[in-house]
N, C-alpha and C positions, 0 to 999 in steps of 0.2 A: 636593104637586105637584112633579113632576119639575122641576129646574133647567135652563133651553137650555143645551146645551154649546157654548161659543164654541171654533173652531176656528183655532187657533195656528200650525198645524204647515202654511202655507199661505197667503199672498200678503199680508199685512198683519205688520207692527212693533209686536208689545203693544199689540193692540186687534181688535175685530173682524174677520173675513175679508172681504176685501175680493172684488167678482167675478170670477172668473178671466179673464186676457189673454191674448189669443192674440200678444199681441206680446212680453210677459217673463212670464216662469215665475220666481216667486222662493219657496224653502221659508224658511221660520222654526222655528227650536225655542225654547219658551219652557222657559228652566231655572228661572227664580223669576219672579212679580209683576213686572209692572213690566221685566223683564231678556228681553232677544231676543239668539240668538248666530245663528252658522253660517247667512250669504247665500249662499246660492249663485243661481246666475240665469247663462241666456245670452242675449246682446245683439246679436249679427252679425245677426239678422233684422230688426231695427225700427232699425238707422240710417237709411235710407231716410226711414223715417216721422218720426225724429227730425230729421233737417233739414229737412225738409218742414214740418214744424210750425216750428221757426225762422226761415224763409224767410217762412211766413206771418206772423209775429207772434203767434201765437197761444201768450199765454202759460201758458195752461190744457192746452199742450199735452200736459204728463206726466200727465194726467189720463186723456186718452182714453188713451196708452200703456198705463195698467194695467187700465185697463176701465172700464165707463160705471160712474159714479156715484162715484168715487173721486176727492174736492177736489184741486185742485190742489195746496195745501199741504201734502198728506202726499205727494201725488207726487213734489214737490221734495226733501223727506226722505229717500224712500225711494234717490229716486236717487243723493243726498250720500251716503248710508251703502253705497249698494251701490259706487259711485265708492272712498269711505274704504276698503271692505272688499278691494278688489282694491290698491289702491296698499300697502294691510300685507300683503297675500298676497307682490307683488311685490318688497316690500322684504325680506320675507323669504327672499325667493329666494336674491336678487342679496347679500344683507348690504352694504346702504347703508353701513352703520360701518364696514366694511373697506377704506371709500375711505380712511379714514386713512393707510393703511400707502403709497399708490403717490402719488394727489393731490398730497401736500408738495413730493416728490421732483419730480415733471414741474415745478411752480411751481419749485424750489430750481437747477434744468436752465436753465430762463430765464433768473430771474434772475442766477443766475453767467455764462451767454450773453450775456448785454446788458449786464452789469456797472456796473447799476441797474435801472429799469424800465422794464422790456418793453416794448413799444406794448399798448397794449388791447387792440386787435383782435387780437393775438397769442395774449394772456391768455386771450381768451374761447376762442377757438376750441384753445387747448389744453384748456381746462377740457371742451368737447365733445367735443372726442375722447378725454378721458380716462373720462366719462361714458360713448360709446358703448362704447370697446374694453373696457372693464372690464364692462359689463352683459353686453358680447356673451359675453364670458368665461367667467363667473359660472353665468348661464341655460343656459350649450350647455356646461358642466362636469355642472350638476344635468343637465342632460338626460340627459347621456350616461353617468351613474352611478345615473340613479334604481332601478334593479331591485338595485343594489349597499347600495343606500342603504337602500332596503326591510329589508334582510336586517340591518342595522348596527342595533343597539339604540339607538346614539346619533346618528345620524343619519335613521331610521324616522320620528319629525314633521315631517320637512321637507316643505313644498307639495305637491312633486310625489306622492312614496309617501303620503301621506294622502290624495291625490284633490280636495285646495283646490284646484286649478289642473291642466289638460288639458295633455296634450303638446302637439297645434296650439297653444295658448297663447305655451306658451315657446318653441316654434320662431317663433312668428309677432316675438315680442318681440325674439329674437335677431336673427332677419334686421333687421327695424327697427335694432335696435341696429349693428348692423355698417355698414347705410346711412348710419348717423349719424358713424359712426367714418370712412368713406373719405369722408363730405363734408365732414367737419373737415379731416382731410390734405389733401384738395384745396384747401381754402381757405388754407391755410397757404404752403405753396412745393412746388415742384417736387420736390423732395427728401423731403419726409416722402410724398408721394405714391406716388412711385417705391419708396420702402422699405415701403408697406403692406403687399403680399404675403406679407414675411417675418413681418411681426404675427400675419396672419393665420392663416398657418400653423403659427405657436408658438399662438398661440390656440387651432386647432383637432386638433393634436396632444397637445396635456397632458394631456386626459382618457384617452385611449389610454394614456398610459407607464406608468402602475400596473401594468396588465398585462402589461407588457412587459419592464420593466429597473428596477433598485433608484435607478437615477440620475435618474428624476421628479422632483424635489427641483427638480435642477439645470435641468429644461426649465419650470418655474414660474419659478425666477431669471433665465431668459431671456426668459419673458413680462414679468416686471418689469423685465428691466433696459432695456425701450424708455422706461419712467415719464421719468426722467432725461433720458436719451439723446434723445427724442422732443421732451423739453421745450426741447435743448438747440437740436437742429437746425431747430427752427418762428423760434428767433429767428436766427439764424448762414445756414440754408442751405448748412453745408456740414457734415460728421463732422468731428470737430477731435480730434487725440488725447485730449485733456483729457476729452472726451465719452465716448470708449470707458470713460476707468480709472472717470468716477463710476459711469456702467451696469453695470462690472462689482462696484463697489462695495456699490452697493443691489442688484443682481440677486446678489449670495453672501450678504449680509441677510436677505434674504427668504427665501431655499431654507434657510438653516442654521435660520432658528425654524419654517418647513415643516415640518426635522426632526421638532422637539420637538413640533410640532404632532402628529403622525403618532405620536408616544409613545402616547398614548393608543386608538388601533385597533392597537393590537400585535398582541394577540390574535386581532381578528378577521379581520385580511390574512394572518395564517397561517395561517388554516382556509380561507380564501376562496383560499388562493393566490394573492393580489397582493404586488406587489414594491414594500420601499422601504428606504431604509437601515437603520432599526429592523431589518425583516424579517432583512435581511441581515449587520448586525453585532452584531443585538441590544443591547440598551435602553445598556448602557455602554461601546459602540462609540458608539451614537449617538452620546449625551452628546458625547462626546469627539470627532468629527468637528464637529458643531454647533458646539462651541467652535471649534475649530481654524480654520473659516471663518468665523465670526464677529472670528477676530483676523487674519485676511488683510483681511477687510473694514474695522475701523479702520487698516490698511498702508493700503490705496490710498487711502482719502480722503486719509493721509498724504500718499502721491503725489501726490493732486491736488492737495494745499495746496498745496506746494511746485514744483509743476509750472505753477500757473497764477499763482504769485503774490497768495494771498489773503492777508486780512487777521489780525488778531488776532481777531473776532468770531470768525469762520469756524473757526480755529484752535480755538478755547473749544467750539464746537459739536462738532467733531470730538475733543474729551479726555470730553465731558459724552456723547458716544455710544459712549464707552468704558468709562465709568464705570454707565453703563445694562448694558451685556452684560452685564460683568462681574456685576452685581446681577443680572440676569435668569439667567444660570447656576448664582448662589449659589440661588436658589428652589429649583430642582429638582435634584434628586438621583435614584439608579435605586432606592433605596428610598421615597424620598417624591414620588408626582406629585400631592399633592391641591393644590398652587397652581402648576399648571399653566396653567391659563387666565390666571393675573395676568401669567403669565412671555410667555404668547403675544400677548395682545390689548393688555394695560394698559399693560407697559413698550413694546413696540414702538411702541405708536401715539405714546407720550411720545417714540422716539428721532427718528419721523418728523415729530412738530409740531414739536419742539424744534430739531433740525436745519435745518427751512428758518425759523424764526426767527431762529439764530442766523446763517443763509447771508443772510438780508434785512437783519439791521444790517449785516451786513460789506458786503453791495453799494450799500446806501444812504448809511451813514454815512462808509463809506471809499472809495468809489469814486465 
């Protein structure tokens, strides 16, 4: 006698089909026993229903959501996992781990601004605006590269050109994001308010300059260099020279390991005809511009030691982010780029934690 085929590929999580809902539509594919991948599901029609059922108390309510006869308790399941499922879609976007690189620096802005600690309230609402402006950034970069992205072998699994994630999606995510970023500035003072425009505008300009000019590099170090600078001006209220030299500090940082970043699509931004220093000086030009601003960048923290009067902490942290390039250039060479990735992600994120640790004894301990 024939076996019932149980039907996987269809509204239920490694088990039965559950009855079809006019309220979520969710596929499963089962690749082994026991194992479910790939949720997809759209949700913007049954908010309505979803509050309404909370409103009532009714806590069997994910039940009727997926259809009659479906317990409540795999309801609640389904919807933890479809919830999980989009927060890694999203993380994937935006690359969460890449806050490393800006985060420290806005915190390291403060605190050299207050020369100790900040008020809280300050804290927090820089940490949200460094959340919003960085998401908004991030999201409306993939957006506005995804057909570029498609075509790159190495960037081809990203969300978007896979189809995990809708354009209204990320457009809807960015606007949010950007709401989030101008009601931080608001909350903060007058002056980070007034200078949001220019954020915004470096924001929404950088995906354009690929196409445009080889100096994109440079309009990413200007999106970073608000990190600092932003952090500086939420506690002060006012641009203070010292502000400008750290922003321009960590903004020639950022754009000089951009470079090396950009080593690796060598090849394919010269088929695609996009522009960037690689393109334009080729692989040991680069090399040797990357360095070159990477040792302007240990100069102005110079500067700034000495310009603001820090401490010997601060001092140590600025020789040990010198001693970081330096290792970070020794990696790669225009014959060897296979520890590429150590040189971009691992050492920087070390010069950025490192850095505002060592700027935090100096404001703590010495000031």
């Amino acid at each position: 006698m024939a076996m019932a085929h149980t039907p996987f590929d269809t509204a239920t999580c490694c088990g039965p089909a559950a009855p079809q809902s006019p309220i979520v539509t969710q596929h499963f594919r089962r690749t082994s026993p026991g194992d479910c991948a790939t949720i997809r599901y759209s949700y913007a029609p049954f908010l309505g229903k979803f509050f309404s059922g909370l409103r009532q108390r009714r806590w069997g309510f994910f039940s009727g959501l997926l259809g009659e006869g479906v317990p409540a308790g795999r309801g609640y399941w389904i919807f933890f996992m479809v919830g999980l499922s989009r927060v890694k879609t999203f993380g994937e976007l935006i690359k969460y781990e890449h806050t490393v690189f800006a985060l420290p620096f806005a915190y390291a802005g403060s605190f050299l601004a207050a020369r100790g600690w900040p008020e809280g309230r300050v804290l927090f609402w820089v940490t949200v605006a460094m959340f919003g402006a960085r998401s908004a950034a991030m999201a409306l970069n993939r957006l506005i590269d995804w057909a570029i992205d498609a075509r790159n072998p190495r960037t081809a699994n990203r969300p978007l050109p896979q189809g995990l994630i809708s354009v209204s999606e990320v457009l809807l995510f960015t606007l949010l994001s950007l709401v989030v970023f101008a009601l931080a500035a608001w909350e903060l003072n007058p002056l980070t308010f007034r200078l949001l425009p220019l954020a915004l505008v470096t924001i929404v300009v950088y995906p354009y300059t690929k196409r445009l000019t080889w100096t994109s590099h440079l309009v990413l170090g200007l999106a970073e260099f608000y990190a600092p600078f932003g952090g500086w001006l939420a506690v002060t209220g006012r641009a203070d020279p010292a502000a400008y030299i750290l922003g321009l500090a960590v903004g020639l940082w950022i754009a000089a390991f951009d470079i090396i970043y950009a080593l690796q699509d060598l090849d394919f931004d010269r088929r695609e005809g996009l522009y960037s220093i690689p393109v334009r000086f080729g692989l040991v030009g680069a090399l040797r511009i990357s360095a070159a601003m990477h040792t302007v960048t240990v100069l102005l923290f110079l500067w700034f030691f000495f310009l603001s009067g820090r401490g010997i902490y601060f001092l140590a942290g600025v020789l040990l982010t010198a001693l970081l390039l330096f290792y970070e250039h020794r990696l790669i060479s225009p014959r060897d780029l296979s520890r590429l990735n150590l040189a971009f992600f691992d050492v920087n994120g070390y010069i950025s934690l490192l850095f505002f640790c060592f700027t935090l004894l100096d404001t703590v301990l010495l000031h």
